[in-house]
N, C-alpha and C positions, 0 to 999 in steps of 0.2 A: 503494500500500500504506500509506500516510503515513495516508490521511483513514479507518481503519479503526480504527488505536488511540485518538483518542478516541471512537469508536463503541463501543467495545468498553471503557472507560472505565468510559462512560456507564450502558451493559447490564450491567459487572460489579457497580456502585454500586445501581442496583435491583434487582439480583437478592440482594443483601444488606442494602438498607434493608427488603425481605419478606419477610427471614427475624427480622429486629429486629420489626417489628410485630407477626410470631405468637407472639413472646413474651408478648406479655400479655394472649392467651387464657388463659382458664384450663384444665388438665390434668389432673384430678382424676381417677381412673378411675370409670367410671361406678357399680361396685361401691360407691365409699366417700361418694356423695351423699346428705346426708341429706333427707327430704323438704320440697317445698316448703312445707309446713303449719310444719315447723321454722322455718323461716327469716320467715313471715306470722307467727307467734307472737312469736318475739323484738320483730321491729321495733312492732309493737303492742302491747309488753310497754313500750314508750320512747312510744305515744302518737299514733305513724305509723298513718293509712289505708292501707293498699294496696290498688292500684287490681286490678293486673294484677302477675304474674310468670310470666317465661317464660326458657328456655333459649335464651342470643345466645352464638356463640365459645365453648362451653365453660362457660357464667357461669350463673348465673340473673342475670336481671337484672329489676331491680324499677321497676314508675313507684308514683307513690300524692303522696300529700297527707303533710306534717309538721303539726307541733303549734298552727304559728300558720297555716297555711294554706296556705305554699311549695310549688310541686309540686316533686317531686324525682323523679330518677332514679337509680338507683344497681345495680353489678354483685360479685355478691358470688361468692365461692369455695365452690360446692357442696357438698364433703365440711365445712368446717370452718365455713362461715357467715360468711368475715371480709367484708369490705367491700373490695372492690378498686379502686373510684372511685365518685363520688357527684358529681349534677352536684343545683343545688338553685337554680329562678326566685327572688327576692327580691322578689314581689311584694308581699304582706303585711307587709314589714317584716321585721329579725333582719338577722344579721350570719354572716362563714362564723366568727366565734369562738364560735358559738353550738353550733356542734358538734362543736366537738372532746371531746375523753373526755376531762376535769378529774378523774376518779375515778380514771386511769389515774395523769397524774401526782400526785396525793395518794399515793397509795399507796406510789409507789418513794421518795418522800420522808418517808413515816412510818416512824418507827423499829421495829422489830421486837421483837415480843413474842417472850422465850424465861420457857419453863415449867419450873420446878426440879421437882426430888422429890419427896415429904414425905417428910417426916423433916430436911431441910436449915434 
């Protein structure tokens, strides 16, 4: 009866690292996906080819070409369009700080316009 607990270990550890992985499918209800032309538009709005997008886990998930040439893959959140991971060749040259969103932090660091009345 001894060589059954760590069997049973073993089964209860991947019966819980598979439920850890289906976490990062995406869950969006099918209702709130916007279409994939939304999502071809943005990323072509920054300069990206897109080659292909399809529907993996829940995701759209995207291949295509970047601005200097990198093929990239990336799975973004249907209803809202964010980007849920992004894998990007460096064949052509560039760096991964090439993509970060620098607009994102300017912005929390610029100080804040407040608008009075007239008459003040």
């Amino acid at each position: 009866m001894k060589s059954f607990k760590p069997l049973s270990a073993v089964l209860a550890g991947l019966v819980f690292s598979g439920s850890a992985l289906a976490s990062a499918d995406c869950s969006d209800p099918v209702t709130d996906w916007q279409p994939r032309e939304a999502l071809r538009a943005q990323l072509e709005q920054h300069g990206w080819t897109v080659q292909r997008i399809k529907v993996d886990d829940g995701c759209y998930e995207v291949r295509g070409v970047d601005t200097i040439g990198n093929a990239f893959k990336a799975k973004y959140a249907p209803a809202s369009l964010r980007i849920r991971t992004l894998e990007i060749r460096f064949d052509q040259g560039g760096e991964a700080a090439d993509y970060l969103d620098r607009d994102a932090d300017q912005q929390s660091a610029a100080p804040s316009a407040t608008r009075k009345p007239a008459g003040e």
